[in-house]
N, C-alpha and C positions, 0 to 999 in steps of 0.2 A: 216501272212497267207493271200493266197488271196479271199477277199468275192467274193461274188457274188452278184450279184447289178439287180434285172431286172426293175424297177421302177427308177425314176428319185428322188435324193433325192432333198431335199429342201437346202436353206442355211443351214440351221442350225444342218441338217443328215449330209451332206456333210465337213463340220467345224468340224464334232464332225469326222466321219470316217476319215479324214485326221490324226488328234491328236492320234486319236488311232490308226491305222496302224503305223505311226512313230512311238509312244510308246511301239508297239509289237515288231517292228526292235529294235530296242534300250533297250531294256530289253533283249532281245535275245543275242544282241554283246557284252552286260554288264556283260552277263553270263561265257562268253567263257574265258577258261584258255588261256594261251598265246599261248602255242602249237595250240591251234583250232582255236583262233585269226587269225595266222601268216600263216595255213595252206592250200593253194590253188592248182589246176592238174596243170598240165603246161597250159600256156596260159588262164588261169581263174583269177580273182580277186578274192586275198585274204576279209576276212569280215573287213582287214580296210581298205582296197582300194573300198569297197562296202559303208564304212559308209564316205567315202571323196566322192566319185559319188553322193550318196543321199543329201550332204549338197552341191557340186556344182550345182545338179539340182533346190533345194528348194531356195537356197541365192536366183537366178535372180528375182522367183515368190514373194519373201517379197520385195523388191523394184517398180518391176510392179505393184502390189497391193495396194502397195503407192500413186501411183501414182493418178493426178486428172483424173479423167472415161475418157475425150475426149484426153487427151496424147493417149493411145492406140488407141482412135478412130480413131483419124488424123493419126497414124504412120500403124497403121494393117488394120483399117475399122473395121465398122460395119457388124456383123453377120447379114444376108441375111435369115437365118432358124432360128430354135430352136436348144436348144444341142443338140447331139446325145444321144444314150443310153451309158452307164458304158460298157457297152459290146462291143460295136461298136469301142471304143475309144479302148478299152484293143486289141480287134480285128485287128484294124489297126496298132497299135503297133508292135503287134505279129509277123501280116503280113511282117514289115519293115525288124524285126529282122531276120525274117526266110529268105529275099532276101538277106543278108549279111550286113546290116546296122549294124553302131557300132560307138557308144560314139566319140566324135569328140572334138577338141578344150580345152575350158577352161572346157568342160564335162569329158575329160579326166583324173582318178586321180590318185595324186601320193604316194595316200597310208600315213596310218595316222601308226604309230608307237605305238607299241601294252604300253608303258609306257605314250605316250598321247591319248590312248581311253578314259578315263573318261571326259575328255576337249572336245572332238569332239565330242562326244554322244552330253555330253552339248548343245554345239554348235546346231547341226544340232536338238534336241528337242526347244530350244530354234528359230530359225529360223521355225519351224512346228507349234509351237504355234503362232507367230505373224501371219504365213499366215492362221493358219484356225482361229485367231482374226479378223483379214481383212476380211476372207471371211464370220463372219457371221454378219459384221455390213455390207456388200455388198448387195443393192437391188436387189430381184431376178431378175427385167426386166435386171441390167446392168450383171452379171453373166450369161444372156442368148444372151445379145445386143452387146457385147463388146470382141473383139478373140486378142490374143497373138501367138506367132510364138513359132513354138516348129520345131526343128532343122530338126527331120525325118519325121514327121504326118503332117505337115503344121499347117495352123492356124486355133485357136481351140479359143470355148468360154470360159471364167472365168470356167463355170462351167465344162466344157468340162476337162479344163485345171486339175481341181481338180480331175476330175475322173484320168487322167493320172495317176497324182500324188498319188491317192493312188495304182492304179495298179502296177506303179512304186518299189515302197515303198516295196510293198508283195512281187513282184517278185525279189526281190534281200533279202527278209528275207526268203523264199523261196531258192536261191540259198547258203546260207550261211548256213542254218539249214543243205543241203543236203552233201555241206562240210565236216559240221560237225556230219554226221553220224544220224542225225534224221531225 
C-alpha cells in the first residue's frame, strides 16, 4: 500500500520503508491462488508480469549502489539541490504516466509463470534487501550528492531514487490487490 511520506526520511527510515513496501508486494503475490495470479483486463499486467517489472526495475539499483560514489558522479553528476520531497518524486511519476508514458526496454516484462512465483518473489525480496543494505550503509551527504538516470523522471538523487522505488513498489501492489478484488 502506498504511505504517505511528508517529511524526508533519513537512511535508515528510507532502508527500512524500501524492505518493507517489497515485503508487502510479495506477501500480497505469495497469497494469490493461480486464478488471481494469472488474472489481468485486457491490456493490464498480470501480478506476475508486475512481480518481473519490480525485479527488472530493482536488479539495475543493486548494481548502481555498488558502485564506487564517483562512477555515478562522472557518468550523471552531481546533484546541484537537495532531494526533493516523497511526494514530488511520486508527483512527477504520476504526471509521466498520466501523459502516456509506459515501461520501455529491458523494464518491459515477460511475465513470471504462476509455477515459478516462489523463485521470483525470492529473487526480487532478495534484490530489495541488498539495495536497502546499500542504502543504509550509504552516507546521507552522498544519498543527497549523487543522482542516477531513471528512464521517464530524469535524474534523481540516491535518495530521491529510493523514494521512487518505494512509490513504485505500492503502486503496482496497489494494482494487483485491485485485480484481485481487494
Amino acid at each position: 500500500m502506498q504511505p504517505t511520506m511528508e517529511k524526508r526520511l533519513n537512511r535508515e527510515q528510507l532502508a527500512d520503508e524500501l524492505l518493507h513496501q517489497h515485503r508487502s508486494f510479495a506477501n500480497f503475490v505469495a497469497s494469490l491462488n493461480q486464478e488471481r495470479y494469472e488474472y489481468a483486463p485486457a491490456g493490464k499486467w498480470n501480478a506476475g508480469a508486475q512481480l518481473d517489472h519490480l525485479y527488472r526495475s530493482v536488479r539495475p539499483l543493486v548494481m548502481a549502489y555498488r558502485l564506487p560514489v564517483w562512477v555515478p558522479g562522472l557518468l550523471f553528476g552531481r546533484a546541484k539541490r537537495g532531494s526533493s520531497a516523497f511526494a514530488d518524486i511520486a508527483q512527477r511519476y504520476e504526471a509521466k504516466l498520466k501523459e502516456g508514458a509506459k515501461a520501455t526496454g529491458a523494464y518491459v516484462p515477460k511475465g513470471i509463470p504462476f509455477a515459478l512465483r516462489d523463485r521470483a518473489i525470492a529473487s526480487l525480496l532478495d534484490a530489495a534487501e541488498t539495495v536497502s543494505g546499500l542504502t543504509r550503509r550509504m552516507p546521507e551527504p552522498t544519498l543527497d550528492g549523487y543522482r542516477l538516470p531513471h528512464p521517464l523522471i530524469g535524474k534523481l538523487t540516491f535518495r530521491e531514487m529510493g523514494y521512487f522505488t518505494i512509490h513504485h513498489v505500492g503502486r503496482h501492489e496497489a494494482s494487483v490487490r485491485l485485480m484481485a478484488g481487494e
